[in-house]
C-alpha positions in Angstrom: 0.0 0.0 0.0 2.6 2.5 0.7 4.7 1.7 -2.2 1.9 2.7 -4.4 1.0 6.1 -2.4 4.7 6.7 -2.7 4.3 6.0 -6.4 1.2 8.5 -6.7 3.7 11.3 -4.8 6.8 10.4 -7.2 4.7 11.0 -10.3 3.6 14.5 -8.8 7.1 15.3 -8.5 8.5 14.2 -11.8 5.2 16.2 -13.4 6.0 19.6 -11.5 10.0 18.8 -12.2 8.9 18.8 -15.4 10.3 15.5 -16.2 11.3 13.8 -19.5 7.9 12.3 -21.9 9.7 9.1 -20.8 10.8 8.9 -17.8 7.2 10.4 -16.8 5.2 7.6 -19.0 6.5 5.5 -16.9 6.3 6.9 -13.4 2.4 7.1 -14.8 1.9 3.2 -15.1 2.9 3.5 -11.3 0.8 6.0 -10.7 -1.7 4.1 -12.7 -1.4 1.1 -10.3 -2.1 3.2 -7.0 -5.3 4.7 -9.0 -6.4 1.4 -9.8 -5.5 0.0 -6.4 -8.4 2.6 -6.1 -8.0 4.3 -2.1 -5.4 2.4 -1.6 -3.7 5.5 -0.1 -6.8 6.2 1.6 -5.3 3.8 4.6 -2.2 5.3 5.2 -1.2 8.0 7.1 -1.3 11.4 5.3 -0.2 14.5 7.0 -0.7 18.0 5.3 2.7 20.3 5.3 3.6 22.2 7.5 3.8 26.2 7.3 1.0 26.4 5.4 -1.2 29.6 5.3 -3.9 27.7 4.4 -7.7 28.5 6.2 -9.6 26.1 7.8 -13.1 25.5 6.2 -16.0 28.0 7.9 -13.6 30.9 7.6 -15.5 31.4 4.0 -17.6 30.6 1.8 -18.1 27.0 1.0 -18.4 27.4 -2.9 -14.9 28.9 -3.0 -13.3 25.3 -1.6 -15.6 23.8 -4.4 -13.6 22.7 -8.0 -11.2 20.4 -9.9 -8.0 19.9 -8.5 -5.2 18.6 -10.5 -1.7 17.0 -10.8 -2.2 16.6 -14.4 -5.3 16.3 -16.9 -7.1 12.9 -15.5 -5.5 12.5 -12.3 -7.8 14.8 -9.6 -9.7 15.5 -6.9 -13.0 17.0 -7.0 -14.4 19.0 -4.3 -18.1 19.3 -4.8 -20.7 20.8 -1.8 -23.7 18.8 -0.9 -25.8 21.3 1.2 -23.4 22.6 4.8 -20.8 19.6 3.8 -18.0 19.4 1.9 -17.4 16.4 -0.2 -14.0 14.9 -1.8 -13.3 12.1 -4.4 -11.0 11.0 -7.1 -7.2 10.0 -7.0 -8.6 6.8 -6.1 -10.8 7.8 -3.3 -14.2 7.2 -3.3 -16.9 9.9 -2.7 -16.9 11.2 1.1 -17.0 14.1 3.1 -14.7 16.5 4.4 -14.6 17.5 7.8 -12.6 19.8 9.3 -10.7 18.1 12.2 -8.2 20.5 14.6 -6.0 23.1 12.7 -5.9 23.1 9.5 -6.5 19.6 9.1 -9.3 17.8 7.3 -9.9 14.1 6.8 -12.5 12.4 5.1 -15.4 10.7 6.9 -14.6 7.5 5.7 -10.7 7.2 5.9 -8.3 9.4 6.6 -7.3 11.9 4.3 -6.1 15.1 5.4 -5.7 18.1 3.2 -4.6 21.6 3.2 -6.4 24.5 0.7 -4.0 26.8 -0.1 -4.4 30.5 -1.4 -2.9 33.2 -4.0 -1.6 36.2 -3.3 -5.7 37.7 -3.6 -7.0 35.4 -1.3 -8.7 33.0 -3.5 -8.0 29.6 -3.1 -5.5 27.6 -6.1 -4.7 24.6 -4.5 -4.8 22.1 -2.2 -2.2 20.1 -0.7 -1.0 16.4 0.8 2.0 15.0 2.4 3.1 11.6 2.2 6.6 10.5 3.9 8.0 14.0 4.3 7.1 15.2 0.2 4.1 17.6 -0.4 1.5 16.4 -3.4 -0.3 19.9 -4.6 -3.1 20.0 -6.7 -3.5 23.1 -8.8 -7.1 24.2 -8.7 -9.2 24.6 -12.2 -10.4 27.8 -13.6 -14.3 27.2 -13.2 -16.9 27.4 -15.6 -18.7 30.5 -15.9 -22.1 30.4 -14.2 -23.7 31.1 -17.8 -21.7 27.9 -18.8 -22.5 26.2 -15.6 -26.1 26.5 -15.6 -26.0 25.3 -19.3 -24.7 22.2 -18.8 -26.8 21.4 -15.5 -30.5 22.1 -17.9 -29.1 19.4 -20.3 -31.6 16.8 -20.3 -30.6 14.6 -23.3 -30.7 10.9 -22.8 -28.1 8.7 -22.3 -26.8 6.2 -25.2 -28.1 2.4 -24.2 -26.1 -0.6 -24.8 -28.3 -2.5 -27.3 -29.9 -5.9 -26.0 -28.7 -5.1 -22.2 -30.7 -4.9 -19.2 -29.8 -3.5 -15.5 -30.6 -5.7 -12.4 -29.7 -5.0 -8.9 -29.0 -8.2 -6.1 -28.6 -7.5 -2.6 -25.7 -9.4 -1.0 -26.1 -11.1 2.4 -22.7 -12.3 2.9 -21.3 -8.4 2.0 -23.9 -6.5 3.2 -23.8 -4.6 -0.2 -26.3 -4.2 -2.7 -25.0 -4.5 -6.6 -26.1 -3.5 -9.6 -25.5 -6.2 -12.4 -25.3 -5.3 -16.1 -26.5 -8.2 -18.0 -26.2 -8.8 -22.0 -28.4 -11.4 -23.7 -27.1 -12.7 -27.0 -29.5 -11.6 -30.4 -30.3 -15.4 -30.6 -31.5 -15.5 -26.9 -35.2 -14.3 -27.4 -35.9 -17.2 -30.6 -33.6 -20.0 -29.7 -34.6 -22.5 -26.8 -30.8 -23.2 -26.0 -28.0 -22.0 -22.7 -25.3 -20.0 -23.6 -22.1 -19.7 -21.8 -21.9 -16.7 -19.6 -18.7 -14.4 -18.8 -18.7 -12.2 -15.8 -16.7 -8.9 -15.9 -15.4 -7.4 -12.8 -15.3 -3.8 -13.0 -18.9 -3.6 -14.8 -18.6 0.2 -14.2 -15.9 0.8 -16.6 -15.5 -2.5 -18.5 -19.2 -3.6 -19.6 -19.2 -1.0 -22.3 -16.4 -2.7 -24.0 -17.5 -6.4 -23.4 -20.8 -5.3 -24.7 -19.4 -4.3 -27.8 -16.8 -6.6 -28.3 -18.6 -9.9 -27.6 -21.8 -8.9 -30.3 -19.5 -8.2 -33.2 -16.9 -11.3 -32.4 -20.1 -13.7 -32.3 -21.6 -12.3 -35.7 -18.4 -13.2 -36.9 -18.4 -16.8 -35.5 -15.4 -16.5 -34.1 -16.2 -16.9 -30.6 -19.5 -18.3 -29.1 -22.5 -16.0 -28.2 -22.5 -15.2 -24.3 -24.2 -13.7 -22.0 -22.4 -11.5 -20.3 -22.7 -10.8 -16.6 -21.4 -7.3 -15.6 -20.8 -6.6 -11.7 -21.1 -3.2 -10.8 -21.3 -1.0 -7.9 -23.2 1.8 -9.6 -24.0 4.8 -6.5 -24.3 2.5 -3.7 -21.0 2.6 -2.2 -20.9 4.0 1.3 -18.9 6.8 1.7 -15.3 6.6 2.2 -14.9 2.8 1.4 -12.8 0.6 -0.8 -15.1 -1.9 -2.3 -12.8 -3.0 -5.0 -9.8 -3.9 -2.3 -12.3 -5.1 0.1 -13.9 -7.4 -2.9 -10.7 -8.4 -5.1 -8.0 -8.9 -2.6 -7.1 -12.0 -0.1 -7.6 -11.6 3.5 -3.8 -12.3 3.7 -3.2 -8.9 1.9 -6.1 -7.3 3.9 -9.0 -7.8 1.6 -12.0 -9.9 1.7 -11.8 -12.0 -1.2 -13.4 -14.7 0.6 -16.7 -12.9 1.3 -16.8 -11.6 -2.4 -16.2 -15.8 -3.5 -18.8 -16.8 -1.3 -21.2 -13.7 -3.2 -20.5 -15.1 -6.3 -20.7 -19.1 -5.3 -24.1 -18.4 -3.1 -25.9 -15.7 -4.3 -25.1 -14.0 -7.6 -24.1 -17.0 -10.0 -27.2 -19.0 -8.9 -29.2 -15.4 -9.2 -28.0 -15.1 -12.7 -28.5 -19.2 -13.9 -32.0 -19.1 -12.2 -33.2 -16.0 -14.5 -31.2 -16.6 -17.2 -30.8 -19.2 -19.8 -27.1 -19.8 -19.0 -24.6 -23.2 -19.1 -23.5 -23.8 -15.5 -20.9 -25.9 -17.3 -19.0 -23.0 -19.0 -18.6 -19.9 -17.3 -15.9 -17.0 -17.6 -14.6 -14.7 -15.6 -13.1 -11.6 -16.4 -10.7 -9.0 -14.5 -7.7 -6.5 -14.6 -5.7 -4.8 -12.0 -7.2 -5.7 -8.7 -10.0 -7.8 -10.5 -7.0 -9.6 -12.1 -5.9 -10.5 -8.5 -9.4 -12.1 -7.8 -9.1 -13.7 -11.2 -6.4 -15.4 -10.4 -6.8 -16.1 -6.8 -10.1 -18.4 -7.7 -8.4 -20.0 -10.5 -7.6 -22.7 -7.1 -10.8 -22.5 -5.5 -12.5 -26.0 -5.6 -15.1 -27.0 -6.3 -14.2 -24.7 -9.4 -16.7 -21.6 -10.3 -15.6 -21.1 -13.8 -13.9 -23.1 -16.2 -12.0 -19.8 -18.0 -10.1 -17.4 -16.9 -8.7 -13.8 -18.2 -6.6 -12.9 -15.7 -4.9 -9.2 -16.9 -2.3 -7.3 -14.6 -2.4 -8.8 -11.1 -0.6 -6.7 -8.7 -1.0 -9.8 -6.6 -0.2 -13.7 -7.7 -1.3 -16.3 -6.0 2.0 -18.4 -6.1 1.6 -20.0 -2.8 -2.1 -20.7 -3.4 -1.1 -22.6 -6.4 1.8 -24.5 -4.8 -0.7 -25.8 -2.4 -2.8 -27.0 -4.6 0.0 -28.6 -6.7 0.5 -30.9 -4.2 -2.8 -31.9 -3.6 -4.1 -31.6 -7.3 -3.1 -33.7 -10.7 -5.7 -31.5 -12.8 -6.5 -28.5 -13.2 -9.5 -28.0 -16.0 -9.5 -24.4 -17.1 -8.5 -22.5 -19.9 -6.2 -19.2 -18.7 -5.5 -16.1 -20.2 -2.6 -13.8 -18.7 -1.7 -10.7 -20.0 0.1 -7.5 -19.2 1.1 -4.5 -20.5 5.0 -4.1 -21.6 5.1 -1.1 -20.5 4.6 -1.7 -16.2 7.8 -2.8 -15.9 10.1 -5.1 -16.3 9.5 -6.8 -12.6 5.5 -7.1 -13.3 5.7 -8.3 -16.6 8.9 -11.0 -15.5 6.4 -11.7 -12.4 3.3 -12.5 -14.6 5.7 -14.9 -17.2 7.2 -16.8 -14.8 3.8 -17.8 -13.2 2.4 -19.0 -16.5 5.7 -20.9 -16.9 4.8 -22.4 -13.7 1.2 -23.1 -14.3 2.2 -24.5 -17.9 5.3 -26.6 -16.4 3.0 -28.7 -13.6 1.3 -30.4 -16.4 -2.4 -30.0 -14.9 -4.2 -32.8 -16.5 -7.3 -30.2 -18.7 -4.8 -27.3 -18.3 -4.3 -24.6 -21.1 -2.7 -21.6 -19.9 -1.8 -18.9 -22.5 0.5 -15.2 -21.8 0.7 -12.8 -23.5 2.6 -9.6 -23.1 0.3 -6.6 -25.0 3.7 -4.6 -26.6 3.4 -0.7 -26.0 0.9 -0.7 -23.5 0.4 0.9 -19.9 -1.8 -0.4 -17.3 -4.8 1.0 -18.2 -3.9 0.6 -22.1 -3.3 -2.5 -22.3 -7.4 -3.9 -21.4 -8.6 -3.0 -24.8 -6.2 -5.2 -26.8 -5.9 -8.0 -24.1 -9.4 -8.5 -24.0 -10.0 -9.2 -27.4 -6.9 -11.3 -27.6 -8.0 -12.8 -24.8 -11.5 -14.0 -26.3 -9.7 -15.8 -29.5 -7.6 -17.6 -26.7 -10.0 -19.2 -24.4 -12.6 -19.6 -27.1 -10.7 -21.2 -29.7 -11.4 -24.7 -31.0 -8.9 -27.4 -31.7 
């Protein structure tokens, strides 16, 4: 955890050092990683710098605290008011408020964050700042839109593009606590042919369904993978504020998640949810994740009885090496189709990591085994997806 905050502080520095294209492309896939390790950093132990002239909120006006705060474009915090409070997300944090604690401290209600707003030489406020391990982070604040311009865009009332033969569904999880909202796809044949059809489920609905949505439609009119129905976990508005629920969901307890929980989710409530409503093969399912979802990929690639019979594992932070050495030693077989794949560009370490363990999987000669890696040349962390999950369809749907 603190390697990635330091990573997110490192890249702030290289950016206001005004570092080379480069060296500062690659400081980003770091940074990338803490993003996606998504609040992350919210756990540690942030301590705004010292000497600061910075006001504490209450001294004025709310709506001058209120705006976009950058490092560079895309990486942010925005500080939006919600009646008397003060809210804060982005940089990986979820949504949550900001309250003013002793000084000029403030943390956020959920974990603790605190920040300093800094001022210009007329009072206004251009910044805000954060300290990790002695180095000072510092947003720059955004010029505003115009309130002519602002009042604009809030009377828009266009409607939204729908994904074509989709549907929204929400499940209420017991063993979380959690309610989700599930994105589902049915294939064009679904409503005429009395058949099941495999089912992929993408972690990461709320950024990744899109793609799979897309993808899947145009591959299958092709014939060059089966139609699926594709099973999209979200988390849509109904995260409480100030939590992690993609570390809580996608990483081993040993590493402070609750992976576990999350299994049992999928095992008890959501996959028998989805093959009770849905014409689906409980024989062939998928699952489908990157970045932390990659680590959950991965981690139930050893669960048994198995849950899925393919799996696209892309970019774990997190491999489960001694997971599979256990069952190594209990296990001849291993029946699944795997798909790892990084981006070249995350390093050599990461992408040497993610080789050797398919070497490994592909060297214990699992009886049913077929593991597959593939390194996407070029590509960043967040790059990478696009191209690894296409070439990760032709690989675990390919027939002999």
């Amino acid at each position: 955890m603190k390697r990635w905050c330091s990573s997110t502080t490192a890249v702030a520095g290289a950016i206001a050092r005004g570092a080379s294209y480069t060296k500062a492309r690659a400081l980003v896939q770091v940074l990338v990683l803490a993003l996606t390790a998504f609040t992350g950093c919210a756990t540690t132990s942030l301590r705004p710098p010292s000497g600061d002239s910075s006001q504490r909120v209450g001294d004025i006006a709310l709506d001058q605290y209120v705006g976009l705060y950058e490092v560079a474009p895309g990486f942010a915090f925005t500080v939006s008011k919600e009646g008397a409070r003060l809210m804060i997300e982005g940089m990986g944090f979820s949504r949550s408020e900001l309250v003013w604690n002793s000084g000029n401290r403030f943390r956020n209600k959920g974990a603790d964050l605190p920040v300093t707003f800094g001022y210009d030489g007329d009072g206004n406020i251009s910044h805000l700042t954060v300290e990790h391990e002695g180095q000072p982070v510092q947003l720059t604040k955004v010029p505003p839109l115009s309130k002519r311009e602002l009042a604009a865009f809030k009377q828009r009332s266009y409607l939204e593009v729908p994904i074509r033969g989709s549907e929204t569904r929400s499940l209420r999880s017991s063993e979380i606590g959690q309610e989700y909202r599930l994105y589902v796809y049915l294939p064009r044949s679904y409503g005429y042919a009395n058949r099941r059809y495999p089912a992929i489920y993408i972690l990461d609905a709320d950024a990744d369904f899109g793609l799979a949505a897309h993808l899947i439609p145009q591959r299958a009119a092709g014939r060059e993978i089966p139609e699926l129905v594709i099973v999209g976990i979200a988390y849509g508005e109904g995260v409480p504020e100030g939590l992690n629920p993609r570390y809580r969901d996608f990483v081993p307890s040993a590493f402070g998640g609750q992976a576990e929980k999350y299994l049992n989710f999928l095992r008890r409530e959501l996959i028998p949810f989805i093959d009770s409503e849905y014409r689906t093969d409980p024989s062939d399912r998928t699952i489908c994740g990157h970045s932390l979802g990659g680590v959950f990929a991965a981690f139930v690639l050893f669960e048994t009885p198995p849950l899925f019979s393919r799996y696209l594992v892309g970019a774990p932070g997190i491999l489960p090496a001694a997971a599979e050495a256990n069952y190594a030693r209990a296990h001849s077989e291993l029946a699944a189709k795997v798909f790892l794949t990084v981006g070249s560009l995350e390093g050599d370490k990461r992408v040497s990591e993610l080789t050797e363990f398919g070497r490994t999987l592909a060297g214990r000669d699992y009886k049913g085994l077929e593991v597959t890696t593939r390194i996407i040349e070029g590509e960043s962390h967040v790059s990478f997806f696009a191209e690894a999950f296409n070439r990760g369809l032709t690989a675990l749907f390919h027939t002999k």
